[in-house]
N, C-alpha and C positions, 0 to 999 in steps of 0.2 A: 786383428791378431794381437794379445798379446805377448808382452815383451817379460820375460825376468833373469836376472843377473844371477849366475851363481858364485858363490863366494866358497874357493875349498881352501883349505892349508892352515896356517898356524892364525896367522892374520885377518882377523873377520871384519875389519872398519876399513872403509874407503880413506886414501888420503887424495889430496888434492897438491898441486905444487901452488909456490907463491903465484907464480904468475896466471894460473888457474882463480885461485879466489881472488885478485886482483879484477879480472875478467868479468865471475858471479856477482862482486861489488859492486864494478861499473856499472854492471846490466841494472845493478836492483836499485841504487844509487840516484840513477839516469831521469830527470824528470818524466812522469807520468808513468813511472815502473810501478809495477807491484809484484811486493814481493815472493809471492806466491805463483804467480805466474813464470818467472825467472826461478824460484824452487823448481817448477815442473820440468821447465825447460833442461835443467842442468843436473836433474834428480838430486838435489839436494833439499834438506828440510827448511824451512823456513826459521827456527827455531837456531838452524846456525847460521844462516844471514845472518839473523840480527847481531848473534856470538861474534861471527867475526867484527860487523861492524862496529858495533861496544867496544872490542879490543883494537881497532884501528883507531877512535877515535881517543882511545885513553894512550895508545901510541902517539899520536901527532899532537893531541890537547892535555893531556895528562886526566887527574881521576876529577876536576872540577871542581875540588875542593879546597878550601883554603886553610893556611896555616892559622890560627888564632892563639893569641898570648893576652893572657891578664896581668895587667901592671897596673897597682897600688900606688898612685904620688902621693897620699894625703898621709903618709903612712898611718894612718890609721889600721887596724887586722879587719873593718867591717867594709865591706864596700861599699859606695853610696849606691842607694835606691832611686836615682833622680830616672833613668832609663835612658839614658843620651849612649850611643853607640859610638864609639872614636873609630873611625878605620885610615890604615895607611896603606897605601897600593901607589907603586910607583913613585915614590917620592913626595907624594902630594897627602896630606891629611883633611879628612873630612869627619866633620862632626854630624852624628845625626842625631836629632830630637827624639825625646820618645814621643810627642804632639805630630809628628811627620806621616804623611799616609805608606802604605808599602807600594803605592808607584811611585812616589816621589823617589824614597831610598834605591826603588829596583833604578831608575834613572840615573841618578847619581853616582851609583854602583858601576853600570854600563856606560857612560861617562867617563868612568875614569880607569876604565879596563882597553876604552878603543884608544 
């Protein structure tokens, strides 16, 4: 048999409460979830899983981007083309080559972010 939901009045979108997609989260979250299945489960689309989860993780972790500033010592107005990357995260400064492979920098980076 099946099932269909009718929707009458002014208001044609489902809302869910916090503590409801807290719930759809866990479920799809939960090791060995899928998400799709947890859609069926909860009639919701897959499509806002992911939605909500994006906006929970940019709530707790922010957008995963970083600030960047270009600062000139030499004052010279050209920039030097050596390709060395200066980064400062935490207090700590790190210099990176441009000779460097991008695991060594991805390492360095996570390094100094834990």
């Amino acid at each position: 048999m099946t099932q269909m939901t009718l929707i009458t009045g002014a208001e044609r979108r489902r809302r869910w409460s916090g503590d409801e997609r807290r719930q759809i989260l866990e479920a799809a979250l939960a090791p060995g979830a899928i998400v799709a299945e947890v859609g069926r489960r909860w009639d919701v689309s897959t499509s806002l899983i992911y939605k909500w989860r994006r906006e929970e993780l940019v709530a707790t972790q922010g957008s995963g981007f970083a600030r960047v500033m270009l600062e000139d010592k030499s004052g010279s107005s050209a920039p030097k083309a050596d390709g060395t990357i200066s980064v400062e995260l935490g207090g700590a400064r790190v210099r990176i080559g441009a000779g460097a492979s991008a695991a060594l920098a991805a390492a360095v980076m996570k390094a100094l972010k834990a």
